[in-house]
N, C-alpha and C positions, 0 to 999 in steps of 0.2 A: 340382677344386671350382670353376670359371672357366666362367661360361657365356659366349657371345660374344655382345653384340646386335649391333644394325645400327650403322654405322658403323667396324667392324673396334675397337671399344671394350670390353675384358673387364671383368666388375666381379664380385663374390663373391657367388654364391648362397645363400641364407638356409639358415641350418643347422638342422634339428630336431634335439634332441638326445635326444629320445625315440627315433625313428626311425633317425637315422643314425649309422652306426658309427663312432667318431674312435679313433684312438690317442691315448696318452698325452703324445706332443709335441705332438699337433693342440689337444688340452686345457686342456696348459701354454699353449701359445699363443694362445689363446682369454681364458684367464684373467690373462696380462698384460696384452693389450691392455685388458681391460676394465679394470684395473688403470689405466693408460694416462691411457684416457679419463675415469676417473673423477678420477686427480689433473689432469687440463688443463680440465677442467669448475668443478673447486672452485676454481684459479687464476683462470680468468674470473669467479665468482661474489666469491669475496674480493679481486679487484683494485678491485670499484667500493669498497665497504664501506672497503679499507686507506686509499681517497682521504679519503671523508669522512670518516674517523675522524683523519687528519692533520691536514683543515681544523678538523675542532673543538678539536684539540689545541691549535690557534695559535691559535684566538680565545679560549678559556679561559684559554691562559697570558699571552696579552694583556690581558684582563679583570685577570689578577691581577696582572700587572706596573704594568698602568695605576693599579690602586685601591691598589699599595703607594710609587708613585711618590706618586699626591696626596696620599696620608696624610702622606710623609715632607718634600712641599714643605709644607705646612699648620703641619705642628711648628713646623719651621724658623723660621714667621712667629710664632711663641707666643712671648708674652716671661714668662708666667710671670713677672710681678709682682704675682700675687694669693696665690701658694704661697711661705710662709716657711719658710724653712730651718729644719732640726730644730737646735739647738743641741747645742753637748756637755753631754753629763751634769750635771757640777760646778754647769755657769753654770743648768742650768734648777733646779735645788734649790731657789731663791727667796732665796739671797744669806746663810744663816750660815755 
């Protein structure tokens, strides 16, 4: 199935599958490689996609780390001298 061109370089001649008669191992091996080719195609195609989707992972979770860090430094600076304490029970009755 190996034609020769010029250069002494063999390469594989195109298969009709209408036309030409294959066995069942020629078959099998026809339909792994396509197999093959089709998982190293989708690796190249979702190797860029896994990149970006990393980077937006980390600037999201930095967004959210950042906006929970200034929440909890901001608290911190609160003196909550405007909010009275709820009393116990007894003492808010109004004193009989």
């Amino acid at each position: 199935m190996a034609d020769s061109r010029t250069g002494g370089e063999r390469v594989m001649r195109k298969v009709d599958l209408e036309q030409d008669v294959l066995t069942n191992e020629e078959r099998t091996m026809m339909d792994r490689m396509n197999a093959l080719q089709a998982a190293r195609a989708m690796e190249r195609s979702r190797a860029r996609w896994f990149r970006r989707n990393i980077f937006l992972g980390l600037a999201l979770g930095g967004v959210v780390l950042g906006t929970y860090g200034f929440t909890m430094y901001r608290v911190r600076q609160e003196t909550f001298d405007d909010v009275v304490p709820a009393s116990k029970e007894g003492e808010s009755s109004g004193g009989s």
